[in-house]
TORMI-960329 format. One line per 2 residues: number of its first residue (from 1); their letters; for each residue x, y, z of C-alpha. Coordinates in steps of 0.5 Angstrom, whole numbers, plus 500, padded with zeros to 3 digits. Example, Ala and Ser with C-alpha at 12.3 -4.5 7.8 and 13.67 -1.06 7.14 Angstrom:
1) AS) 525,491,516 ~ 527,498,514 $
***
This chain:
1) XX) 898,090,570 ~ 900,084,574 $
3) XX) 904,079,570 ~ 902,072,569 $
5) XX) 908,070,571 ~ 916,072,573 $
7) XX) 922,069,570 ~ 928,070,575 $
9) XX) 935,069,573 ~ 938,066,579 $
11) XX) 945,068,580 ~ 946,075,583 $
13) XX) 940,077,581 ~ 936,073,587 $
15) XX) 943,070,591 ~ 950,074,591 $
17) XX) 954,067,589 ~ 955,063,583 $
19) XX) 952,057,585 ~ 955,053,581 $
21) XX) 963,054,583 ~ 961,055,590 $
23) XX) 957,048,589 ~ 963,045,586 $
25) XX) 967,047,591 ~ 963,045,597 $
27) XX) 961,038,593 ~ 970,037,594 $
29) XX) 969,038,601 ~ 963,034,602 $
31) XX) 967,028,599 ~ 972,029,604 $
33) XX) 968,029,610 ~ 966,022,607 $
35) XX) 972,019,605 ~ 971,020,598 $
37) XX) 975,022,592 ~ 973,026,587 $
39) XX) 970,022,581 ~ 973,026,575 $
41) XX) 980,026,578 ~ 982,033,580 $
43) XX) 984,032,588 ~ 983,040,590 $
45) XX) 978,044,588 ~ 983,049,586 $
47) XX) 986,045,581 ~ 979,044,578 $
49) XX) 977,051,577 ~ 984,053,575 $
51) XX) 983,048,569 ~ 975,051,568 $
53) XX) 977,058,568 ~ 983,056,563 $
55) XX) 976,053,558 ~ 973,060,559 $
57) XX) 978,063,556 ~ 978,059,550 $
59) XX) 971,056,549 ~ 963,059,547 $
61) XX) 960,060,553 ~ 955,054,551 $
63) XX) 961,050,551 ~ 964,052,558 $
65) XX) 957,050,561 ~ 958,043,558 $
67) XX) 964,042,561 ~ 962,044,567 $
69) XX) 957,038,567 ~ 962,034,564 $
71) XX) 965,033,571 ~ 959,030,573 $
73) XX) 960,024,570 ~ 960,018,574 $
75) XX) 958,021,581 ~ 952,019,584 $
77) XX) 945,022,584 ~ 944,020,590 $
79) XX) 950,024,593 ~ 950,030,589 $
81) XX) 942,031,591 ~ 945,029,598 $
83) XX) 950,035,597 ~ 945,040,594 $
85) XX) 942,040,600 ~ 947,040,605 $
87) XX) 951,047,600 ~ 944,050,601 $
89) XX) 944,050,609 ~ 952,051,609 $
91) XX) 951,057,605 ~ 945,060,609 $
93) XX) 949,059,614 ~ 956,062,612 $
95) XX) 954,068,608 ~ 947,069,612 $
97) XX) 942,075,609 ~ 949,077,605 $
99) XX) 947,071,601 ~ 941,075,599 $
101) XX) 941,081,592 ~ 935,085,596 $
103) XX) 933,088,590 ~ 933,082,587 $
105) XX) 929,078,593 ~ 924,085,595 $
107) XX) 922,084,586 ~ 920,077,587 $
109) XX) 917,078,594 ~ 912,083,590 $
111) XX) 910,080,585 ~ 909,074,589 $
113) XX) 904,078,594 ~ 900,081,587 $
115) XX) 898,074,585 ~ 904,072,579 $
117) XX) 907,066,579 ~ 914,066,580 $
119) XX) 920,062,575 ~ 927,060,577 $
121) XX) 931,060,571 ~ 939,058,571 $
123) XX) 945,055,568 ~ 945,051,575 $
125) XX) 942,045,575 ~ 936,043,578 $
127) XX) 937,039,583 ~ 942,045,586 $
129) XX) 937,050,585 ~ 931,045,588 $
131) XX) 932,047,596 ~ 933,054,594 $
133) XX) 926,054,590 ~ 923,051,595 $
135) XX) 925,057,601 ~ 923,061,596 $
137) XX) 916,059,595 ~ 916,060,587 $
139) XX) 912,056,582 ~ 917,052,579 $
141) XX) 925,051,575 ~ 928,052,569 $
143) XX) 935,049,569 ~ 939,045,566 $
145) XX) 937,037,566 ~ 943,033,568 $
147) XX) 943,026,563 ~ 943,020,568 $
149) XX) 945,012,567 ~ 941,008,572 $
151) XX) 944,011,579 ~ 949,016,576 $
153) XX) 950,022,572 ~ 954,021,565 $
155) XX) 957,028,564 ~ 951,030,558 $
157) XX) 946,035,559 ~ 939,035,556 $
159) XX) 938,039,550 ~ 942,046,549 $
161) XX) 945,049,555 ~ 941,054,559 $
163) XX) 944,060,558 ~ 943,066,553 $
165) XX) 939,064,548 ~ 937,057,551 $
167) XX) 934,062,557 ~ 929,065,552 $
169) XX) 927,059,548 ~ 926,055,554 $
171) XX) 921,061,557 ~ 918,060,550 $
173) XX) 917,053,549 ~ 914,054,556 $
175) XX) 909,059,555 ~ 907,057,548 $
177) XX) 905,049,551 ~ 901,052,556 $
179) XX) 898,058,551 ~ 901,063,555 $
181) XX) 902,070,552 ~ 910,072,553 $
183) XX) 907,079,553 ~ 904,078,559 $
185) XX) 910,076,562 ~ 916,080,565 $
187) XX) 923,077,567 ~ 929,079,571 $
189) XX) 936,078,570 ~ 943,081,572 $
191) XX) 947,079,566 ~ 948,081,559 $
193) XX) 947,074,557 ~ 940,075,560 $
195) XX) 937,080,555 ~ 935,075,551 $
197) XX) 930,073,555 ~ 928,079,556 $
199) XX) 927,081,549 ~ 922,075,549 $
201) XX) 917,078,555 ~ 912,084,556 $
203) XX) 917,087,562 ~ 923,087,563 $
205) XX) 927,088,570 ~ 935,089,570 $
207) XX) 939,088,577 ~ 944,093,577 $
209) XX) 951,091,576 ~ 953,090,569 $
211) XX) 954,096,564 ~ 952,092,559 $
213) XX) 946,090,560 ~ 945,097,563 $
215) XX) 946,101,557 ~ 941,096,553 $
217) XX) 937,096,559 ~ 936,104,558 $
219) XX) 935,103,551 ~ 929,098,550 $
221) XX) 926,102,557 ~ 927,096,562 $
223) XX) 927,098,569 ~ 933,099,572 $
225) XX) 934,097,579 ~ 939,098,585 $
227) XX) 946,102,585 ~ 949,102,578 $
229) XX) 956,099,577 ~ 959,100,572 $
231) XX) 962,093,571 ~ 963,089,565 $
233) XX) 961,082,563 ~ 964,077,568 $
235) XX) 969,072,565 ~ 965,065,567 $
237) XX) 958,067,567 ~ 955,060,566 $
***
């Protein structure tokens, strides 16, 4: 039976990169080329991420996902929607076909050609994930919402972030708004902090990749695709 609709992680489930680091990354380059300084203070790129990881280490990683958006405050929507555009076409070209998960892609391919409606779902935020969703051709995003303050960013998220539970819960807000059975849905993911949801639809795939998520995969009968690697969970995984 053909699901009514599709939940994909976005993450090394659908592209190979951490879009929201290698965003972070590019927007620090992007405000250079502009003659611009980063609003949070940091001046590289690499200052920020040694601080980020040094979070990760010692936060829930509810809370590291906050701190990520804290640096968006101040900066301009105008410029960050520009710079999320321009990241989706530098990374295209950087990485080429490399920057697709083929097992990932070849799913959400088929279940577009059987007539299901496809989901991103992410700890991005939206207006990073929007060029990407629209190449794909997919029915809509579940991501992070960013707080704004007339033309800025102030720093906050909406509501929980969007990753683990607040995946599942979202998927759920969702389908119960619009009187659609979560049986009659599959989601796919890479991650152990995928699995919740996973646990709320009818059919669930797993990126090959992680061990854990694997060996739960095997347990609650949850296709298993690509090769297998026996690798833990990521240390930043947001």
């Amino acid at each position: 039976m053909t699901p009514e609709l599709c939940f994909f992680d976005v993450d090394e489930t659908l592209i190979t990169v951490k879009s929201m680091l290698s965003f972070q990354s590019f927007y620090y380059q992007f405000l250079k080329d502009k003659g611009l300084e980063p609003e949070e203070g940091f001046i590289r790129f690499e200052d920020f991420k040694q601080s980020f990881e040094l979070l990760s280490r010692t936060l829930p990683r509810e809370e590291v996902n906050r701190a990520y958006y804290r640096s968006f405050e101040g900066r301009s929507v105008e410029l960050v929607e520009a710079a999320c555009e321009a990241w989706f076409e530098w990374a295209q070209t950087e990485y080429g076909n490399d920057l697709w998960q083929p097992d990932g892609m070849d799913l959400l391919r088929d279940y577009q050609q059987q007539g299901s409606r496809i989901f991103l779902v992410s700890g991005s935020f939206k207006e990073l994930l929007a060029p990407l969703a629209q190449q794909l051709g997919v029915t809509g995003v579940i991501a992070t919402e960013l707080v704004r303050n007339g033309d800025n960013y102030t720093g906050d998220i909406i509501g929980q972030p969007c990753i683990g539970e607040g995946k599942a819960s979202r998927i759920r807000e969702y389908c119960e708004a619009r009187e659609v059975s979560l049986s009659d849905c599959c989601a796919v993911g890479d991650h152990i902090s995928d699995s919740a949801m996973l646990e709320v639809v009818g059919r669930g795939h797993v990126i090959a990749g992680n061990a854990e998520l694997e060996a739960l995969a095997l347990e609650r009968q949850w296709l298993i695709h690509g090769e297998h690697r026996s690798t833990m969970s990521s240390a930043i995984n947001m």
